[in-house]
mmCIF file as Biopython writes it, N, C-alpha, C and O atoms, coordinates in Angstrom:
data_model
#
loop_
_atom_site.group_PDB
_atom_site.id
_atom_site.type_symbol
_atom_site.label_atom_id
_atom_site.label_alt_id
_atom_site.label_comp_id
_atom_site.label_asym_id
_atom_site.label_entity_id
_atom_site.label_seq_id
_atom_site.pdbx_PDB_ins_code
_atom_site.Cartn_x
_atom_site.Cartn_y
_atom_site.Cartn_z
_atom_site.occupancy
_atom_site.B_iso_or_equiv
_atom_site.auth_seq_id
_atom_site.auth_asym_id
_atom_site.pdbx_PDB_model_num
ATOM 1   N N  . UNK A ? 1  ? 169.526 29.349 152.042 1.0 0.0 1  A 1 
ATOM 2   C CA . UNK A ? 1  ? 170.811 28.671 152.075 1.0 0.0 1  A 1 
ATOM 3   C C  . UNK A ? 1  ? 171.792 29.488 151.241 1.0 0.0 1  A 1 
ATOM 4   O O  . UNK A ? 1  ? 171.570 29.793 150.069 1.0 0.0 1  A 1 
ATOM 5   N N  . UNK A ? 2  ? 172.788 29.793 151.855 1.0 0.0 2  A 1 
ATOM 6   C CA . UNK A ? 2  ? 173.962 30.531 150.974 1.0 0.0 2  A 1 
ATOM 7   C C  . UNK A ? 2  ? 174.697 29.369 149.589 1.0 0.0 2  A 1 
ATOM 8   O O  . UNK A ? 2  ? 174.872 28.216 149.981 1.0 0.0 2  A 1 
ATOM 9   N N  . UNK A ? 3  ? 174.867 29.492 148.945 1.0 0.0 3  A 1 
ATOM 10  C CA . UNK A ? 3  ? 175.703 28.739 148.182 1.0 0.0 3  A 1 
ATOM 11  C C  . UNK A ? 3  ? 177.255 29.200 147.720 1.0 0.0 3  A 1 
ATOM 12  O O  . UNK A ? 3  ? 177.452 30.406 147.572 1.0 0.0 3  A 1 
ATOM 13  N N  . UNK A ? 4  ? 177.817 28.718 147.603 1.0 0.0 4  A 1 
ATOM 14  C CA . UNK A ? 4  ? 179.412 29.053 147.350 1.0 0.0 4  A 1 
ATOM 15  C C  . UNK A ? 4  ? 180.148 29.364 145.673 1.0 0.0 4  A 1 
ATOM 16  O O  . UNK A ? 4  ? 181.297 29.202 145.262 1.0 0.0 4  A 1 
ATOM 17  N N  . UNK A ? 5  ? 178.981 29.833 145.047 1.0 0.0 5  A 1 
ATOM 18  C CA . UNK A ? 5  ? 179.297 30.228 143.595 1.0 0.0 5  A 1 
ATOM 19  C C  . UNK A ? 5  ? 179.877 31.693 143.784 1.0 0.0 5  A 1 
ATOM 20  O O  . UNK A ? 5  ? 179.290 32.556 144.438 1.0 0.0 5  A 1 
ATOM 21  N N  . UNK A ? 6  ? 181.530 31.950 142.911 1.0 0.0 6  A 1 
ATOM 22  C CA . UNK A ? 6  ? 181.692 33.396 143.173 1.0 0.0 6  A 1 
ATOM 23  C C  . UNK A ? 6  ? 183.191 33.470 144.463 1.0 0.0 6  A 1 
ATOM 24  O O  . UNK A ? 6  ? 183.571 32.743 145.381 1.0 0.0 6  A 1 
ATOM 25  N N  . UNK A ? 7  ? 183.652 34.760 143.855 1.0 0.0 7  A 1 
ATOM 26  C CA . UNK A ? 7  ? 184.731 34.777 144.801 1.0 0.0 7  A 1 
ATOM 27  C C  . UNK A ? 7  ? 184.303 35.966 145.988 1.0 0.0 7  A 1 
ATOM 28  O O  . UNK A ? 7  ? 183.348 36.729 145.839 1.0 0.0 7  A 1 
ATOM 29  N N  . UNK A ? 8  ? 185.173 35.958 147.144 1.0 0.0 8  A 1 
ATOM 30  C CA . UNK A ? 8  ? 184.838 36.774 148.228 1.0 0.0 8  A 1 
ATOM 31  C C  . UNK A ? 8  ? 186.143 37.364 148.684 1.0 0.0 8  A 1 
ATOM 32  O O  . UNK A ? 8  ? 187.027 36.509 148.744 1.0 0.0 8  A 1 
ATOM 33  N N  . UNK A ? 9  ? 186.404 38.197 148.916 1.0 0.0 9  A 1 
ATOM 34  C CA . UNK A ? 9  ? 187.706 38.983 149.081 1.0 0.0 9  A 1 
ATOM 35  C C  . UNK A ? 9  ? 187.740 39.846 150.341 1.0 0.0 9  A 1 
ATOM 36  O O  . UNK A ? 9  ? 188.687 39.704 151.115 1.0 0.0 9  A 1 
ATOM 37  N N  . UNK A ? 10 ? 186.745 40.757 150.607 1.0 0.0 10 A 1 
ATOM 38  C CA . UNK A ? 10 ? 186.688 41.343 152.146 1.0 0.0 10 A 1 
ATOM 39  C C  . UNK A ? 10 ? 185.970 40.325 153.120 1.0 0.0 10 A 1 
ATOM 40  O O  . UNK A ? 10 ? 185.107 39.496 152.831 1.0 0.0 10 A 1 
ATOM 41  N N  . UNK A ? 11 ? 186.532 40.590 154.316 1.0 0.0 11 A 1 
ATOM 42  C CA . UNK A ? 11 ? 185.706 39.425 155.230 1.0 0.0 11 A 1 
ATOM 43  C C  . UNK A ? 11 ? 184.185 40.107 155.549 1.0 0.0 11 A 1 
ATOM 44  O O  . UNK A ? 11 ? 184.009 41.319 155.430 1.0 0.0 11 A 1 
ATOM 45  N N  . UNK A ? 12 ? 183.192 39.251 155.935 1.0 0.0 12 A 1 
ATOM 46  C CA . UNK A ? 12 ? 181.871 40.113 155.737 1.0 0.0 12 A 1 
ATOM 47  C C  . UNK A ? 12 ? 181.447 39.369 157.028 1.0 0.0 12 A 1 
ATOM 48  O O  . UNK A ? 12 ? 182.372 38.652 157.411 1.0 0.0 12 A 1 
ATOM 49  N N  . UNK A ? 13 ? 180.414 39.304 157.784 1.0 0.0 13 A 1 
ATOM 50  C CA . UNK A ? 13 ? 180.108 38.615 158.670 1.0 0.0 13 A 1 
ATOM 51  C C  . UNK A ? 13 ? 178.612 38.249 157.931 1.0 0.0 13 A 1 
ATOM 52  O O  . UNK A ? 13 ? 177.789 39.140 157.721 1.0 0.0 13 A 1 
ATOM 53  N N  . UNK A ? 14 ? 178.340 36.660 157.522 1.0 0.0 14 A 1 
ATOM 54  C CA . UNK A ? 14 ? 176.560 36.152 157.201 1.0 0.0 14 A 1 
ATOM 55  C C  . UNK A ? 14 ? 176.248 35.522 157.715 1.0 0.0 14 A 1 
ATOM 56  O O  . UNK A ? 14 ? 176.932 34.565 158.081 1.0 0.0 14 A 1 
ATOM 57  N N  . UNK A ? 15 ? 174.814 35.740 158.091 1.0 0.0 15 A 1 
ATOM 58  C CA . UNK A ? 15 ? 174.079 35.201 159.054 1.0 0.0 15 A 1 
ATOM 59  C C  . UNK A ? 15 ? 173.017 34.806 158.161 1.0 0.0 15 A 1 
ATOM 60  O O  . UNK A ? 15 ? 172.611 35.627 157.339 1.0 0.0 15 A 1 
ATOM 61  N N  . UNK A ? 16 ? 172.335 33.233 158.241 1.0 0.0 16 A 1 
ATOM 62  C CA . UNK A ? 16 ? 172.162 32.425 157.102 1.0 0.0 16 A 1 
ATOM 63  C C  . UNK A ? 16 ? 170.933 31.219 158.177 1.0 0.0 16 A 1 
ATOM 64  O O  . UNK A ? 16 ? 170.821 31.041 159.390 1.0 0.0 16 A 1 
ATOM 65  N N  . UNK A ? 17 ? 170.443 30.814 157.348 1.0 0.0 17 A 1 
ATOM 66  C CA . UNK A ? 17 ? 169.688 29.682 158.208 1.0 0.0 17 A 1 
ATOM 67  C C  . UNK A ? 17 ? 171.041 28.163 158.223 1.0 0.0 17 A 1 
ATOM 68  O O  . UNK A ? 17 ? 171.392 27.401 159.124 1.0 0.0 17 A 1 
ATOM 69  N N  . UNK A ? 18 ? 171.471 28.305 156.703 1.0 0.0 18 A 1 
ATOM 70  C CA . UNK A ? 18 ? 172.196 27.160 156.539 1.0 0.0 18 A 1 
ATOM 71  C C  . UNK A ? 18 ? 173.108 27.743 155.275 1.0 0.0 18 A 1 
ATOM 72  O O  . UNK A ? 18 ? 172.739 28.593 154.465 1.0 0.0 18 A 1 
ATOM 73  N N  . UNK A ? 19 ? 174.385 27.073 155.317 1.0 0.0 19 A 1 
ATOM 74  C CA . UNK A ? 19 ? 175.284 27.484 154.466 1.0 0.0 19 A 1 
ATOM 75  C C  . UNK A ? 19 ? 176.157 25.868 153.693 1.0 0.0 19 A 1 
ATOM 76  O O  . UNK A ? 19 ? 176.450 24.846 154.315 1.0 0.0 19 A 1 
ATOM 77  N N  . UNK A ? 20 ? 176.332 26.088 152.533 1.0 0.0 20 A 1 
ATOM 78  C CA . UNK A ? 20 ? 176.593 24.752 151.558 1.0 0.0 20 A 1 
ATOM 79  C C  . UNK A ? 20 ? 178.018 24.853 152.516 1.0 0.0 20 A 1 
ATOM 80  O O  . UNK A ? 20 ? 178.041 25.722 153.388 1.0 0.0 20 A 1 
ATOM 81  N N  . UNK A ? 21 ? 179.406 23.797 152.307 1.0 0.0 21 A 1 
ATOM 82  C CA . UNK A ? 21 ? 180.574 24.031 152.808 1.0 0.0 21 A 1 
ATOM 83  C C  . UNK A ? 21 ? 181.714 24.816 151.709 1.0 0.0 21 A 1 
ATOM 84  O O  . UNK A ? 21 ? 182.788 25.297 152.070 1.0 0.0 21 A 1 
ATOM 85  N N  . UNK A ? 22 ? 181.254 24.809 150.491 1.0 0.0 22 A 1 
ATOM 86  C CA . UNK A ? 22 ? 182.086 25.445 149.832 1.0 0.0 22 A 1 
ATOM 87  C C  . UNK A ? 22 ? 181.891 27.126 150.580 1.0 0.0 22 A 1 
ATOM 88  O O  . UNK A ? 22 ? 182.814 27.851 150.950 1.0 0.0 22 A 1 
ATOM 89  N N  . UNK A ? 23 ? 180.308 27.445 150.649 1.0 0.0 23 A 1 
ATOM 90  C CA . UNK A ? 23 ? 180.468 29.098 150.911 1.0 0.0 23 A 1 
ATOM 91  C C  . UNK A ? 23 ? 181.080 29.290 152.277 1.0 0.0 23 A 1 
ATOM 92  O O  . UNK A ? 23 ? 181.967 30.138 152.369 1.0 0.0 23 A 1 
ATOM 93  N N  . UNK A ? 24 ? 180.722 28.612 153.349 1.0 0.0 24 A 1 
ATOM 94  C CA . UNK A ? 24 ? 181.494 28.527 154.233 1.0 0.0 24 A 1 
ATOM 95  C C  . UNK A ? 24 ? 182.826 28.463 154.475 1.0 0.0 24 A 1 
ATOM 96  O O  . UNK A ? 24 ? 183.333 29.125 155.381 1.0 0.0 24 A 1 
ATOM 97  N N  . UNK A ? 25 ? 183.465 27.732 153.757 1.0 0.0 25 A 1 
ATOM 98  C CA . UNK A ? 25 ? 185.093 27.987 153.412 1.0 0.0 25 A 1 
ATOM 99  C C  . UNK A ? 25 ? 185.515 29.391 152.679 1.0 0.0 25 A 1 
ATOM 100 O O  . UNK A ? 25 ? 186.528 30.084 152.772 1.0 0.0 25 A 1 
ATOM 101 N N  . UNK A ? 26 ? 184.574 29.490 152.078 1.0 0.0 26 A 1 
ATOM 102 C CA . UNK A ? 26 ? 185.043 30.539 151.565 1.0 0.0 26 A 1 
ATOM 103 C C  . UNK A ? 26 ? 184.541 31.966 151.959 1.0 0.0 26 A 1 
ATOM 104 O O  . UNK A ? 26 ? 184.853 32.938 151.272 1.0 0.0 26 A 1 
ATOM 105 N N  . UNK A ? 27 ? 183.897 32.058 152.876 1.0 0.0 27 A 1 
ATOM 106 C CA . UNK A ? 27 ? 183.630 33.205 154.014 1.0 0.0 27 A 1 
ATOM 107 C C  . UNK A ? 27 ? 184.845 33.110 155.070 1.0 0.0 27 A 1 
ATOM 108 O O  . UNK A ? 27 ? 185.300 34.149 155.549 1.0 0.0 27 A 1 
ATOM 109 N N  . UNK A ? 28 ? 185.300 32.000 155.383 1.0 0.0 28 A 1 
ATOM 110 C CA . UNK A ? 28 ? 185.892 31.789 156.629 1.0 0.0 28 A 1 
ATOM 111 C C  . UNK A ? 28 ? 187.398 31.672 156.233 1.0 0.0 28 A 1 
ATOM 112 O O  . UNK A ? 28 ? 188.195 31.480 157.152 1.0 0.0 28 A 1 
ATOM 113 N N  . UNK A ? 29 ? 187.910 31.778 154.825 1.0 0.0 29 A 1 
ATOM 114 C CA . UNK A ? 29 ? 189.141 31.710 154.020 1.0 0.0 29 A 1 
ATOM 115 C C  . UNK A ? 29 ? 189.649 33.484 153.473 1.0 0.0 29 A 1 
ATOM 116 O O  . UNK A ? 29 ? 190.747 33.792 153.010 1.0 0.0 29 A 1 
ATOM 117 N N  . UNK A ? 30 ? 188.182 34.628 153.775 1.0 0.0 30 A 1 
ATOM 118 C CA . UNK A ? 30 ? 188.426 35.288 153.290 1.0 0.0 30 A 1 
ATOM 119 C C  . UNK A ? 30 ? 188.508 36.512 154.304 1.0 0.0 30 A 1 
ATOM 120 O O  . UNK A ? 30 ? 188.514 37.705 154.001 1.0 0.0 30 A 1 
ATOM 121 N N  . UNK A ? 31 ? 188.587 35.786 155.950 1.0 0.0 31 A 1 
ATOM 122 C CA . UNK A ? 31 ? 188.672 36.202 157.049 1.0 0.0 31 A 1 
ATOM 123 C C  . UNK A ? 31 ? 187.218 36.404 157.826 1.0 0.0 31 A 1 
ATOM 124 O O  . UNK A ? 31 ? 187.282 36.927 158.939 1.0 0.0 31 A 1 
ATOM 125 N N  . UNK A ? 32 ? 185.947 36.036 157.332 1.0 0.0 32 A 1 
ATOM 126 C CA . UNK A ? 32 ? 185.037 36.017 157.831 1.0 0.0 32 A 1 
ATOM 127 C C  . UNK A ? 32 ? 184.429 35.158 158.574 1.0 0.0 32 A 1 
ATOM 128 O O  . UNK A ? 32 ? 184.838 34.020 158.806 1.0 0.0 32 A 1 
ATOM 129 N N  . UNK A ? 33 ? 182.920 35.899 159.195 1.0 0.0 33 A 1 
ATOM 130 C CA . UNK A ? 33 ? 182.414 34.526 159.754 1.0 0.0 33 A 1 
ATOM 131 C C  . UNK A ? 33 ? 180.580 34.148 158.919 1.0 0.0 33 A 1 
ATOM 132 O O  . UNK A ? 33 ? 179.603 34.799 158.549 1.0 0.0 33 A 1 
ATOM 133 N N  . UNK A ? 34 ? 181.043 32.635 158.989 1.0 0.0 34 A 1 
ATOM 134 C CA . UNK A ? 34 ? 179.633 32.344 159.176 1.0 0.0 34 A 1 
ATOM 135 C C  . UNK A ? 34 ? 178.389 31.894 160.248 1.0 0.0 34 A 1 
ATOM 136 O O  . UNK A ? 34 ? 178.433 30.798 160.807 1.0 0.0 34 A 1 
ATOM 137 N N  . UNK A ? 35 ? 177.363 32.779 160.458 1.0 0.0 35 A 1 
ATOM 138 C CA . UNK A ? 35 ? 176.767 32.358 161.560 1.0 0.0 35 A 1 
ATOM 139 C C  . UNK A ? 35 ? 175.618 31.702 160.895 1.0 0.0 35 A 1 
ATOM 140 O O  . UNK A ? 35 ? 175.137 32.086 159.829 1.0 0.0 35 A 1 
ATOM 141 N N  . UNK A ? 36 ? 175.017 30.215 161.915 1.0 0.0 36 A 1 
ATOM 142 C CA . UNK A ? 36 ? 173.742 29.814 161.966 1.0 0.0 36 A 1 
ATOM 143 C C  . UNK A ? 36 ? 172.743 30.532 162.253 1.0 0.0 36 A 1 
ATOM 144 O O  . UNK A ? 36 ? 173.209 31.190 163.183 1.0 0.0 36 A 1 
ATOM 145 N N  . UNK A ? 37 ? 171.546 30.930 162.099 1.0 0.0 37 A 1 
ATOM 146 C CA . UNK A ? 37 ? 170.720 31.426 162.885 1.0 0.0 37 A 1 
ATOM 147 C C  . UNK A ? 37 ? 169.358 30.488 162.838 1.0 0.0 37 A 1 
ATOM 148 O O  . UNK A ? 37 ? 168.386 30.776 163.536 1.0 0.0 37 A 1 
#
């Protein structure tokens, strides 16, 4: 599970089983994506 501690600045693309919603916002705030897998 990704967790959302920490800042993110380039967009990155993660691929994750499951992601908390803070890291998710903040992948997807920093132009990225988050994928399920």
């Amino acid at each position: 599970k990704v967790l959302g501690e920490g800042e993110l600045s380039i967009p990155l693309t993660v691929r994750a089983k499951k992601f908390s919603r803070s890291a998710r916002e903040k992948i997807l705030a920093a132009g990225g994506q988050a994928e399920e897998v």
